[in-house]
DSSP file (Angstrom, degrees, kcal/mol; ACC not computed):
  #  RESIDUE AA STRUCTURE BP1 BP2  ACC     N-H-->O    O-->H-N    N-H-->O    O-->H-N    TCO  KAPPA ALPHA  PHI   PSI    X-CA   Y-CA   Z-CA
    1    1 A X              0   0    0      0, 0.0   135,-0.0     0, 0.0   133,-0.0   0.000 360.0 360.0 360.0 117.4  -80.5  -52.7  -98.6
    2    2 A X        +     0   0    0      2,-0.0     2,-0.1    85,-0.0     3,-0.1   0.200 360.0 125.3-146.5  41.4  -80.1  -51.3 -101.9
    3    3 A X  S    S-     0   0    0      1,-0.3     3,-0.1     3,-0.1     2,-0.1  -0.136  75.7 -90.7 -38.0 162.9  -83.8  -51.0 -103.1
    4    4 A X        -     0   0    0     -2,-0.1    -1,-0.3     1,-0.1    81,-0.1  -0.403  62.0 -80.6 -88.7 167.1  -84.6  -47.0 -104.2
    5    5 A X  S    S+     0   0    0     22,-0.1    81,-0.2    -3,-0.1     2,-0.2   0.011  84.1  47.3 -26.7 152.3  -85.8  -45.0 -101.3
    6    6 A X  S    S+     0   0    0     22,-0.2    79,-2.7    -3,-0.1    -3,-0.1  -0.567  72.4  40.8 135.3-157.5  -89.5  -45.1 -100.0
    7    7 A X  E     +A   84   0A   0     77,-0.2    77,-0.2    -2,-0.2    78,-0.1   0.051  48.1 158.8 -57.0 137.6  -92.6  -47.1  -99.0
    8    8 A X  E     -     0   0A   0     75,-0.8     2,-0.2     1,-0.4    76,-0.2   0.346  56.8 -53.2-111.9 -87.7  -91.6  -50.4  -96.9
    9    9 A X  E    S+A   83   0A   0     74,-1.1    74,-2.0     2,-0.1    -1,-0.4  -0.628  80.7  84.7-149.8-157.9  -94.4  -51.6  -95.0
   10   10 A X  S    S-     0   0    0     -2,-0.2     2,-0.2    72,-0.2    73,-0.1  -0.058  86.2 -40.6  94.3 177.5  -97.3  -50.4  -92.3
   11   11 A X  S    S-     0   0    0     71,-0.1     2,-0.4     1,-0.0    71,-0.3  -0.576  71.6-137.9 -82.4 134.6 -100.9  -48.6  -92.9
   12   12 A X        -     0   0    0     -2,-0.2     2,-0.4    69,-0.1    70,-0.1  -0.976  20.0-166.1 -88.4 104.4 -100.5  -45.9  -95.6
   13   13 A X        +     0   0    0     -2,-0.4    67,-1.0     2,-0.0     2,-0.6  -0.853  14.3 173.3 -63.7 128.3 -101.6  -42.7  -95.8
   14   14 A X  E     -G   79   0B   0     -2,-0.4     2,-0.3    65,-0.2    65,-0.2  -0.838  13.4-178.8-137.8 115.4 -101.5  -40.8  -98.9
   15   15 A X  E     -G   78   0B   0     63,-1.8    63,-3.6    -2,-0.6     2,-0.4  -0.753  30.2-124.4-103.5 170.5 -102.8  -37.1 -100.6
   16   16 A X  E     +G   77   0B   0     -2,-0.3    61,-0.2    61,-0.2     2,-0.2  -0.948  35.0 168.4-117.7 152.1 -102.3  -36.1 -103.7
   17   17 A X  E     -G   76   0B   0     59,-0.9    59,-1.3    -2,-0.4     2,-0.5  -0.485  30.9 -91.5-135.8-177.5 -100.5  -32.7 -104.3
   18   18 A X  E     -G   75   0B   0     18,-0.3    20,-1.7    57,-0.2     2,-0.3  -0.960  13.5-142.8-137.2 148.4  -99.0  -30.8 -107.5
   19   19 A X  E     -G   74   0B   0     55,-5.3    55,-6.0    -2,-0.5     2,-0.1  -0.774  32.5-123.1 -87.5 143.5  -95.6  -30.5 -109.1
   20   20 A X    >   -     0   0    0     -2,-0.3     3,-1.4    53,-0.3     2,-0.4  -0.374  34.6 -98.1-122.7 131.6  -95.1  -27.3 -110.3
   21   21 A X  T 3  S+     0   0    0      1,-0.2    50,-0.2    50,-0.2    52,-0.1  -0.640 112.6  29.7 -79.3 158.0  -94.4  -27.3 -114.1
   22   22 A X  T 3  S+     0   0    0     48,-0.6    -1,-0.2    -2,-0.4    49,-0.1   0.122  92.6 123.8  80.1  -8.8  -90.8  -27.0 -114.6
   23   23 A X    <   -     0   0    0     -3,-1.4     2,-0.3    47,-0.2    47,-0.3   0.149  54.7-138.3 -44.2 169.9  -89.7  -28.9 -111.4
   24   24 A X        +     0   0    0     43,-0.1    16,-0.3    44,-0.1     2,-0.2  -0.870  34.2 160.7-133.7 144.6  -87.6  -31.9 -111.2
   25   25 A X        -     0   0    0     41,-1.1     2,-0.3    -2,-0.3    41,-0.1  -0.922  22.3-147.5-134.7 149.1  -88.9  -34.6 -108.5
   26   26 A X    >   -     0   0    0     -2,-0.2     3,-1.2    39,-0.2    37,-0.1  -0.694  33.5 -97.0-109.1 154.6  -88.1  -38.3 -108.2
   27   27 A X  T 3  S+     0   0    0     -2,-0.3     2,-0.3     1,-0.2    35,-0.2  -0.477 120.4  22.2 -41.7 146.0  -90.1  -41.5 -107.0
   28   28 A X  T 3  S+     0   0    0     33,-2.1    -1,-0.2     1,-0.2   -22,-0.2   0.164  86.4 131.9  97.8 -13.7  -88.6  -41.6 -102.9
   29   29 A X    <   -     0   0    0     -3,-1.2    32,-1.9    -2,-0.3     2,-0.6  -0.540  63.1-124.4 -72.9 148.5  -87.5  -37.7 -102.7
   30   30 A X  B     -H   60   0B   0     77,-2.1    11,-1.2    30,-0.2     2,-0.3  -0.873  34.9-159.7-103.6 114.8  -88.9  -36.6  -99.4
   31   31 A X  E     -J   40   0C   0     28,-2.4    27,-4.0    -2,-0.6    28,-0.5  -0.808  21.4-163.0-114.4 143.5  -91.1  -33.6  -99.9
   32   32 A X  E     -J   39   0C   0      7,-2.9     7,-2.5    -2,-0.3     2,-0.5  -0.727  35.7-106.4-118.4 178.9  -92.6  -30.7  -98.0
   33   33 A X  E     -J   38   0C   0     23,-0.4     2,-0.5     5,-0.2     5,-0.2  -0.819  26.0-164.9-125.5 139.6  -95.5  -28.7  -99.4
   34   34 A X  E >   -J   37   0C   0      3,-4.8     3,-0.9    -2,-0.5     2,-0.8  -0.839  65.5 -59.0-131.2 113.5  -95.2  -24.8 -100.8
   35   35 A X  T 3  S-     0   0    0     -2,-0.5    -2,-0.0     1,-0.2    -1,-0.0  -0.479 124.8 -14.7  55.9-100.7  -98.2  -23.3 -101.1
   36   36 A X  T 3  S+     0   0    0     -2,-0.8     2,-0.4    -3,-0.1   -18,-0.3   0.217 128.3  75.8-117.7  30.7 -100.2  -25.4 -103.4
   37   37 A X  E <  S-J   34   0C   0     -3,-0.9    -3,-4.8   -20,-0.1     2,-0.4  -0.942  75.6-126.6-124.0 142.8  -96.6  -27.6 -104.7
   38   38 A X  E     -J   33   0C   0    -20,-1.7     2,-0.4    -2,-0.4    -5,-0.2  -0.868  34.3-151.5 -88.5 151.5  -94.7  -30.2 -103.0
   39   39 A X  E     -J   32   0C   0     -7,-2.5    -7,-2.9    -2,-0.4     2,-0.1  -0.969  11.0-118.0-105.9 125.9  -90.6  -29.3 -102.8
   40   40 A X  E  >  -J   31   0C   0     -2,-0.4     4,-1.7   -16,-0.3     5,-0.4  -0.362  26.2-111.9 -84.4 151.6  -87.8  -31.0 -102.6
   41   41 A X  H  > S+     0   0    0    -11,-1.2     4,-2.7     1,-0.2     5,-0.3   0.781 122.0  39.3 -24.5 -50.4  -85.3  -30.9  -99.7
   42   42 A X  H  > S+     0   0    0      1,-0.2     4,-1.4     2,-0.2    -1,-0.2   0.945 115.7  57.2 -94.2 -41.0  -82.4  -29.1 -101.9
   43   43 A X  H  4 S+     0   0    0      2,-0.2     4,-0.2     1,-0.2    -1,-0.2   0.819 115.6  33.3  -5.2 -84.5  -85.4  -26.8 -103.6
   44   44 A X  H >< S+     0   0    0     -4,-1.7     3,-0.7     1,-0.3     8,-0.3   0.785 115.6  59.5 -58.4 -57.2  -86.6  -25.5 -100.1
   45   45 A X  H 3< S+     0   0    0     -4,-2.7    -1,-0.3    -5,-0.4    -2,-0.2   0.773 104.4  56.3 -43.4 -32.7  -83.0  -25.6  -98.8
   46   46 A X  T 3< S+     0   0    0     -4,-1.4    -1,-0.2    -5,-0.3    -2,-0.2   0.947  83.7  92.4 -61.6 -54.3  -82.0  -23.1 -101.6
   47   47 A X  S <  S-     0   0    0     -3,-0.7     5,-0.1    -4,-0.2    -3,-0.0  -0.133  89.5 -77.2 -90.3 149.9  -84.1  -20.6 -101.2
   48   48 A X  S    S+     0   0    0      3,-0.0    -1,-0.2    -2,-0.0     2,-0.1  -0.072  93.9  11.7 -59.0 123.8  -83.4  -17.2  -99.0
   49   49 A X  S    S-     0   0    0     -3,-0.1     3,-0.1    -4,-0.1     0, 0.0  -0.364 112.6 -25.7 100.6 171.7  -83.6  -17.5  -95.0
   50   50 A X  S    S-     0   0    0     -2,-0.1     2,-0.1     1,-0.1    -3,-0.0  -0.060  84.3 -94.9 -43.7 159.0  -83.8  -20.6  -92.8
   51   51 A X        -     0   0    0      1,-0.1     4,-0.2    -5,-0.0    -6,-0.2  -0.543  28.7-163.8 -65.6 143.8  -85.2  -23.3  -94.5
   52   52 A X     >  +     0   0    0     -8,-0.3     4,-2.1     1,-0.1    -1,-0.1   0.308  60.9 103.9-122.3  36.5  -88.6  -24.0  -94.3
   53   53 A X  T  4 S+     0   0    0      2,-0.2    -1,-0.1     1,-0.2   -20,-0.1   0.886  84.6  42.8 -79.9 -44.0  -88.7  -27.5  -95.6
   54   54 A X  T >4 S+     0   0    0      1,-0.2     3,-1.0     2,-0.2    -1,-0.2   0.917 111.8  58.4 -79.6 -29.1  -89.1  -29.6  -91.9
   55   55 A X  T 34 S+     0   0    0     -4,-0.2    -2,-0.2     1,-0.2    -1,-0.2   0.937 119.6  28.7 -30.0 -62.9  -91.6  -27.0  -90.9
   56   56 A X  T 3< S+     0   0    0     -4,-2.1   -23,-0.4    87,-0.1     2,-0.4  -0.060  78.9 148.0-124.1  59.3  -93.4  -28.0  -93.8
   57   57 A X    <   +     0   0    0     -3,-1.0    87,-2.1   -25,-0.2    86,-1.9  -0.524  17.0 176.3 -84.6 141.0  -92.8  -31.5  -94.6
   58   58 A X        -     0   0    0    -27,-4.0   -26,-0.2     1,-0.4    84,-0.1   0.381  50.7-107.1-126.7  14.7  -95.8  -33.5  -96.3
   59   59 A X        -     0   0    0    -28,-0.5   -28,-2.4    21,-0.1    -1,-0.4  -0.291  48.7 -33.4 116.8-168.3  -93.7  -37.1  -96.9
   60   60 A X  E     -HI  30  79B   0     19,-1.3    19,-2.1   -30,-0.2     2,-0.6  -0.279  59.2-111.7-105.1 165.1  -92.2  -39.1  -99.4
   61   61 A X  E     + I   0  78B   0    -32,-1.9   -33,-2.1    17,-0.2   -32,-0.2  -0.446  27.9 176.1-102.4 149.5  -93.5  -39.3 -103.1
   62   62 A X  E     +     0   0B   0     15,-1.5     2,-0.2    -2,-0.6    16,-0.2   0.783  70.0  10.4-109.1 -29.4  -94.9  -42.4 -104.2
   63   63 A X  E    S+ I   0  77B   0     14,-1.0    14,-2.8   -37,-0.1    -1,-0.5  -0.928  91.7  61.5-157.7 140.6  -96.0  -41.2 -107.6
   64   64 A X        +     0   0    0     12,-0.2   -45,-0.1    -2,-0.2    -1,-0.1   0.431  45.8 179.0 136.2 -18.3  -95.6  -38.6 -109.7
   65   65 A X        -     0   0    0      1,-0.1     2,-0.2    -3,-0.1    -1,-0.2  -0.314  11.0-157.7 -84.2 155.3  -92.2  -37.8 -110.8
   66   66 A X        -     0   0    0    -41,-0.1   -41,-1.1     8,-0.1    -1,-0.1  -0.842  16.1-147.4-132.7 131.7  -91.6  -35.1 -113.1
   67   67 A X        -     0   0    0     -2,-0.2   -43,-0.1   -43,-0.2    -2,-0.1   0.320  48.3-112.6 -38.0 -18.6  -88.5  -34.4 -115.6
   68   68 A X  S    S+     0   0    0    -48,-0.1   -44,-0.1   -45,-0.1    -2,-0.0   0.302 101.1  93.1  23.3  24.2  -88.7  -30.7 -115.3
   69   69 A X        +     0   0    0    -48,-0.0     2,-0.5     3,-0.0   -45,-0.1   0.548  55.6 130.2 -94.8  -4.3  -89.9  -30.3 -119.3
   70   70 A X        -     0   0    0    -47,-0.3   -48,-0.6     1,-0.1   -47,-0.2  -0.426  43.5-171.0 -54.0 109.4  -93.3  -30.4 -118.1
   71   71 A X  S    S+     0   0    0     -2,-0.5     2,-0.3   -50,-0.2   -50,-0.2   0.695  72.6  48.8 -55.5 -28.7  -95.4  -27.4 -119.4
   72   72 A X  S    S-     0   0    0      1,-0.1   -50,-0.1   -52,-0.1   -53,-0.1  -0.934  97.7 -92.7-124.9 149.7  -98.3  -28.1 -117.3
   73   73 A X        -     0   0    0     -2,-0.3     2,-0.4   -52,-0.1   -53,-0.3   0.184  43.1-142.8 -69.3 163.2  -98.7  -28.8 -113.5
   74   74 A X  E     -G   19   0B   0    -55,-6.0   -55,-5.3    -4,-0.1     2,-0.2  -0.976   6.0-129.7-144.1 157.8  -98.6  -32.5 -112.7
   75   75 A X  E     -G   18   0B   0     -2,-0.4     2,-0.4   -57,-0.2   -57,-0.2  -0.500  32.2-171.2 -90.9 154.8 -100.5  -34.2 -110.2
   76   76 A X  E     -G   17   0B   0    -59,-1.3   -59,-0.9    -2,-0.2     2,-0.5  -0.985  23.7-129.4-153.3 168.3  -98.5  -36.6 -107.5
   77   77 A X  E     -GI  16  63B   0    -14,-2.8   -15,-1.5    -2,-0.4   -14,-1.0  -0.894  24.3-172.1-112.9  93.9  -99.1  -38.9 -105.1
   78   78 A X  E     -GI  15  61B   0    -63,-3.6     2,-2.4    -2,-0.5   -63,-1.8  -0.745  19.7-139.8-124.3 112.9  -97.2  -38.6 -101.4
   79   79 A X  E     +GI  14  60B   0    -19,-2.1   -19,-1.3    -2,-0.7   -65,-0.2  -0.340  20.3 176.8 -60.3  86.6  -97.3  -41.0  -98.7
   80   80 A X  S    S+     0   0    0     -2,-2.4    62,-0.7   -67,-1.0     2,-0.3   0.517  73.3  32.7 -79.8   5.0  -97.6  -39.0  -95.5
   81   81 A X  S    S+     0   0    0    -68,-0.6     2,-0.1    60,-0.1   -69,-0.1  -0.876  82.2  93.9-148.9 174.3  -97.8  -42.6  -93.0
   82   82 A X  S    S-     0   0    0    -71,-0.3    58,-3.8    -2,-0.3     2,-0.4  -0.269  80.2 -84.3 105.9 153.8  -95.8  -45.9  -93.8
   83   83 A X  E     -AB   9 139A   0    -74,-2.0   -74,-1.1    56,-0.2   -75,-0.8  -0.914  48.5-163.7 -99.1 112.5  -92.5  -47.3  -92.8
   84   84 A X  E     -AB   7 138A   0     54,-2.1    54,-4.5    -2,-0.4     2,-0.4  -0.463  14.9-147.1-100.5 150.4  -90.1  -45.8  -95.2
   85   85 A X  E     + B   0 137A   0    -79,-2.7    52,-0.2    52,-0.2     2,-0.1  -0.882  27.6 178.4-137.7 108.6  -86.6  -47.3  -95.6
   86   86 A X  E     - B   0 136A   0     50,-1.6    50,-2.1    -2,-0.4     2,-0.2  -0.424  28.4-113.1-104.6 160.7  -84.1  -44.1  -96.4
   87   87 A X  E     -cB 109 135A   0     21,-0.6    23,-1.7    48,-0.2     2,-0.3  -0.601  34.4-115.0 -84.5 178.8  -80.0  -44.3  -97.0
   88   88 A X  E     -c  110   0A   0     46,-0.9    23,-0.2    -2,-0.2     3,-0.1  -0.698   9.2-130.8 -90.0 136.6  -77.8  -42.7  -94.4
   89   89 A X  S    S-     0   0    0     21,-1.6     2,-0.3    -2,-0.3    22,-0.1   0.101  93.8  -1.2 -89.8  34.6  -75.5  -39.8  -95.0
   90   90 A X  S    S-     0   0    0     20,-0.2     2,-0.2    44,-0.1    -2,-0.1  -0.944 103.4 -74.6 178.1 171.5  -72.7  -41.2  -93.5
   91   91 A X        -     0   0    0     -2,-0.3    43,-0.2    -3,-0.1    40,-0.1  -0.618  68.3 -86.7 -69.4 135.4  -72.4  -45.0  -91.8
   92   92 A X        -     0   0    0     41,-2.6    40,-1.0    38,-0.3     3,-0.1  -0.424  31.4-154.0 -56.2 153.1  -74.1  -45.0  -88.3
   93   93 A X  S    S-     0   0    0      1,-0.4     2,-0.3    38,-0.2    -1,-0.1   0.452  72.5 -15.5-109.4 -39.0  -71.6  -43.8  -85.7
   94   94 A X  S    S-     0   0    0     36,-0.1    -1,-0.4    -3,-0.0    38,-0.1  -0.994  92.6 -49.1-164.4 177.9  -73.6  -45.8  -82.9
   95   95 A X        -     0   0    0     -2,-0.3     2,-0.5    -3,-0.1    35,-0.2  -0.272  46.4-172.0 -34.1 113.7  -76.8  -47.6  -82.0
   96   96 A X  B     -K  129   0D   0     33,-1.8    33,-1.8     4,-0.0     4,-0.2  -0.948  16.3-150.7 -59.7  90.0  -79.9  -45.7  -82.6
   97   97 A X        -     0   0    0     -2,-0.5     3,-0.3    31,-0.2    28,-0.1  -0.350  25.5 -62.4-138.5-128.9  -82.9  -47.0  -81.4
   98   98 A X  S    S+     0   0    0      1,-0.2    28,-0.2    28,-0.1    -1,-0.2   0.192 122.1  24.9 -33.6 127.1  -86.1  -47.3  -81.8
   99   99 A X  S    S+     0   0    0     26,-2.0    -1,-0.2     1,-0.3    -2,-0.1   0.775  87.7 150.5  82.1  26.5  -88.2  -44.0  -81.6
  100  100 A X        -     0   0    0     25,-0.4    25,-1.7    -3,-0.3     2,-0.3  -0.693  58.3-106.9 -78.7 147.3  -84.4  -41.8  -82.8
  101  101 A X  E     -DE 113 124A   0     12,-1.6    12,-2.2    23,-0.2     2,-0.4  -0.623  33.7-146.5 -81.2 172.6  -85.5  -39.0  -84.5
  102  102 A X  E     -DE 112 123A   0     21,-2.9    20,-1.8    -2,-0.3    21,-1.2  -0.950  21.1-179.4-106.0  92.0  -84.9  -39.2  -88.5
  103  103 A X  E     -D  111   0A   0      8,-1.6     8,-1.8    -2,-0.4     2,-0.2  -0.795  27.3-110.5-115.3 163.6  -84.2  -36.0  -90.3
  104  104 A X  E     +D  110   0A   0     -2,-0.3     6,-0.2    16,-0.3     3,-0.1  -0.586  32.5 163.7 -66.2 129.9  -83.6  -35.0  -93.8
  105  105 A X  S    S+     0   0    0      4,-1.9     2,-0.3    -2,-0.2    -1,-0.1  -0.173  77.2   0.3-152.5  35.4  -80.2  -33.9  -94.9
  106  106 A X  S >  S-     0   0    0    -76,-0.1     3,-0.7     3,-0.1   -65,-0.1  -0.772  98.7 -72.3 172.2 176.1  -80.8  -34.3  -99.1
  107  107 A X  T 3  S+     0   0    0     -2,-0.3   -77,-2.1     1,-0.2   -66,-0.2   0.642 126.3   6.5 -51.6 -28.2  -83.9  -35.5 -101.2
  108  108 A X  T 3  S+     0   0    0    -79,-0.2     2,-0.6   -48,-0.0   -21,-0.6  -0.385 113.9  99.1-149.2  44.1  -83.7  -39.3 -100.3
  109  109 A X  E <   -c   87   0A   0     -3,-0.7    -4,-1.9   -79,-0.1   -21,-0.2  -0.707  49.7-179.4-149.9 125.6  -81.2  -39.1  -98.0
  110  110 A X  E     -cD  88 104A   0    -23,-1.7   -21,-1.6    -2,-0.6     2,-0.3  -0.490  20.0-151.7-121.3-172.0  -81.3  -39.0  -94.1
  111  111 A X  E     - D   0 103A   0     -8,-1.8    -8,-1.6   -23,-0.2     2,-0.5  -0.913  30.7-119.8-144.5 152.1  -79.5  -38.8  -90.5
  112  112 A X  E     - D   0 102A   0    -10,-0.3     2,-0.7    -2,-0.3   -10,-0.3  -0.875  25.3-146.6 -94.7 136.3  -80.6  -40.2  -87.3
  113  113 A X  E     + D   0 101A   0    -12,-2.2   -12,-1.6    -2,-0.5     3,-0.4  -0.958  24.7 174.7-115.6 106.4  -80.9  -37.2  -85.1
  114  114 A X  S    S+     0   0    0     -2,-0.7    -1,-0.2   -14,-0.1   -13,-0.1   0.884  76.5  84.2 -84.9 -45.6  -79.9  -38.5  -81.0
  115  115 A X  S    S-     0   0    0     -3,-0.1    -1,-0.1     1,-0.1     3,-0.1   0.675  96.3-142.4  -4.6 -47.1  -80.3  -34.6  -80.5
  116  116 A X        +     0   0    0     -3,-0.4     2,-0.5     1,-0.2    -2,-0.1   0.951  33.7 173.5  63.7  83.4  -84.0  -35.5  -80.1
  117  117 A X        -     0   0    0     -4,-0.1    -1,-0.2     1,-0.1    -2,-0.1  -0.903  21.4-168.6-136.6  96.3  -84.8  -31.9  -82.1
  118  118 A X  S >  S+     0   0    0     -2,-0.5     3,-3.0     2,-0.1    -1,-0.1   0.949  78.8  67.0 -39.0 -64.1  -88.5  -32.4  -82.5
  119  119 A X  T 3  S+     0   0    0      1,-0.3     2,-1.6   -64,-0.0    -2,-0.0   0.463 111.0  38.0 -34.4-106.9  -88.1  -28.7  -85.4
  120  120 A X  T 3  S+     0   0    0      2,-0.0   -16,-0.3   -19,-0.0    -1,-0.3  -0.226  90.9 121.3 -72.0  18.2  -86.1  -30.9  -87.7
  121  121 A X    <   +     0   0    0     -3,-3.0   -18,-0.2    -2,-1.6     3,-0.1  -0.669  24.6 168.2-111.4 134.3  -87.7  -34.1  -87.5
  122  122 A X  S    S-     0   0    0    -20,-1.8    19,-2.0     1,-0.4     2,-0.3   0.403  73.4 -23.5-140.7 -21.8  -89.3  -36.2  -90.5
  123  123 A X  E     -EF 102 140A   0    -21,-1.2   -21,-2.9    17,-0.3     2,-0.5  -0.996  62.0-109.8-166.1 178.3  -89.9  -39.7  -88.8
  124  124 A X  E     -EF 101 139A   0     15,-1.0    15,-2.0    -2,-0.3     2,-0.2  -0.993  45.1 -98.5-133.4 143.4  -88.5  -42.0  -85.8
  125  125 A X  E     - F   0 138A   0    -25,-1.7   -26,-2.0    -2,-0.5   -25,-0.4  -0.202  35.9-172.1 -39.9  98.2  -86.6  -44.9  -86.4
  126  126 A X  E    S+     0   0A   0     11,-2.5     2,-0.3     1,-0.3    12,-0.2   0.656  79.2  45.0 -92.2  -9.5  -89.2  -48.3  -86.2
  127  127 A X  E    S- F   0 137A   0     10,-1.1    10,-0.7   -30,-0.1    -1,-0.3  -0.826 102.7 -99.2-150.0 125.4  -86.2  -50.7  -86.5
  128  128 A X        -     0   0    0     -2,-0.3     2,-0.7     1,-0.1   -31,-0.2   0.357  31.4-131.5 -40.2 140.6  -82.9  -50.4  -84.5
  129  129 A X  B     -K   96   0D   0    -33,-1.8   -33,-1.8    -4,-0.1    -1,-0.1  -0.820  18.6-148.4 -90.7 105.9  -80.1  -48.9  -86.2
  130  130 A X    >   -     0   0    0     -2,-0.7     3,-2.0   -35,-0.2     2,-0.5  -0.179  33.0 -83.7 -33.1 126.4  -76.9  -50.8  -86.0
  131  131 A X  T 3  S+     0   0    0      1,-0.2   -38,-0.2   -38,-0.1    -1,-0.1  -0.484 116.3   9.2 -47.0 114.5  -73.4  -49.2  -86.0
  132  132 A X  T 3  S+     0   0    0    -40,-1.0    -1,-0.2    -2,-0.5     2,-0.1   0.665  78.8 149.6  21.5  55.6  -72.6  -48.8  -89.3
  133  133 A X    <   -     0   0    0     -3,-2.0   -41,-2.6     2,-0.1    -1,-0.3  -0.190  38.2-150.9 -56.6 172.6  -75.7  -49.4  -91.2
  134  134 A X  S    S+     0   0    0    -43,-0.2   -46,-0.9    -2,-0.1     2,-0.3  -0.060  80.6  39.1-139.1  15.3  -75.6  -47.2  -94.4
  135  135 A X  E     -B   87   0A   0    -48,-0.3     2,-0.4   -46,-0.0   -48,-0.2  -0.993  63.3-164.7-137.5-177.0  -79.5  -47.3  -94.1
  136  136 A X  E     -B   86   0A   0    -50,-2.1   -50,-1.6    -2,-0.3     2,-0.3  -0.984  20.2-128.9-158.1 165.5  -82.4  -47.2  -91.9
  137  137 A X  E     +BF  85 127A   0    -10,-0.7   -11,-2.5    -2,-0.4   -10,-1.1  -0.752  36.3 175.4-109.6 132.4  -86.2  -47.9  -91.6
  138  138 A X  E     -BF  84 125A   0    -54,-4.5   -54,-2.1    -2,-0.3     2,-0.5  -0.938  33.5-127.9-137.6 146.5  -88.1  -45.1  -90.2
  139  139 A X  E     -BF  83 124A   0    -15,-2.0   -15,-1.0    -2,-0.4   -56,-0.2  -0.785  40.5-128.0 -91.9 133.0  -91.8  -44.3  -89.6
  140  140 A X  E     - F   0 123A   0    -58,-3.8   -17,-0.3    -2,-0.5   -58,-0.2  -0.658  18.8-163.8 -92.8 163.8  -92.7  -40.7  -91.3
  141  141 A X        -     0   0    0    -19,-2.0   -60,-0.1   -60,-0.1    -1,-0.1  -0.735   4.3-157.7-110.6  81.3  -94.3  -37.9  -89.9
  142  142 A X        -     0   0    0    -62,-0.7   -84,-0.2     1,-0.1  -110,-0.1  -0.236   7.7-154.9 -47.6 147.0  -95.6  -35.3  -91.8
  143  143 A X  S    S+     0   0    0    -86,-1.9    -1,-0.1     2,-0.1   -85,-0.1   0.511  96.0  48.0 -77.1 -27.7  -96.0  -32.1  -90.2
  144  144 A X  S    S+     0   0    0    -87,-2.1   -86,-0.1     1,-0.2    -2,-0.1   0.908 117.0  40.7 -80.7 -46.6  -98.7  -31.0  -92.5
  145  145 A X              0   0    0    -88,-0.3    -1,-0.2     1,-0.2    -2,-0.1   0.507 360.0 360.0 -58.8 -13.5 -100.8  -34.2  -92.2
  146  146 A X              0   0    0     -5,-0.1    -1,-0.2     0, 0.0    -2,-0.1   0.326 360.0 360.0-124.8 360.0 -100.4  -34.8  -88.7
């Protein structure tokens, strides 16, 4: 699978949010929403104290993306439902399957969570994960939509 990040297949649900001017976001980066902006993983990850990026995850962005030379705020488009088809940060280690959780561990880039830790959770896996896939197909869940 070596299509970009994002939208697969299934009923879509979608709002539209704003990029903040000066941001950088990409087509596929998996975003959560601050205050009245969506943020990317490494953004939200940055910033002082726990993260609060799965807390407030609003899904992946469908349209929208911004250089960061924008002067003015820019409107985007985020898929909060759909089956989204993410890479792996590493080669699966063993079977996942169906209904693993999915969490975020970059901007486009995710881990199957066997943990089952509901806090950290951004979809569940809709089609088993082999031992060493390098990607997987996952249903999201916003927290904010949902």
């Amino acid at each position: 699978m070596s299509d970009p990040p994002g939208y697969r297949q299934g009923l879509i649900s979608s709002v539209v949010a704003l990029v903040k001017a000066g941001d950088q976001v990409h087509i596929g980066d998996l975003v959560a929403l601050d205050g009245n902006y969506v943020r990317t993983y490494t953004w939200m990850d940055a910033q002082p104290g726990p993260t609060k990026f799965f807390d407030q995850f609003l899904g992946t962005l469908q349209d929208g993306a911004t250089t960061g030379a924008e002067t003015q705020d820019t409107h985007a488009t985020v898929y909060v439902q759909g089956q989204v088809a993410y890479p792996l940060a590493a080669p699966a280690a063993q079977y996942a399957p169906v209904g693993t959780f999915v969490t975020a561990v970059a901007d486009a880039v995710v881990a199957a969570d066997t943990s089952a830790n509901a806090s950290t959770m951004v979809g569940k896996v809709c089609w088993p994960v082999q031992a060493q896939d390098t990607h997987v197909l996952f249903e999201l869940r916003s927290k904010v939509m949902s």
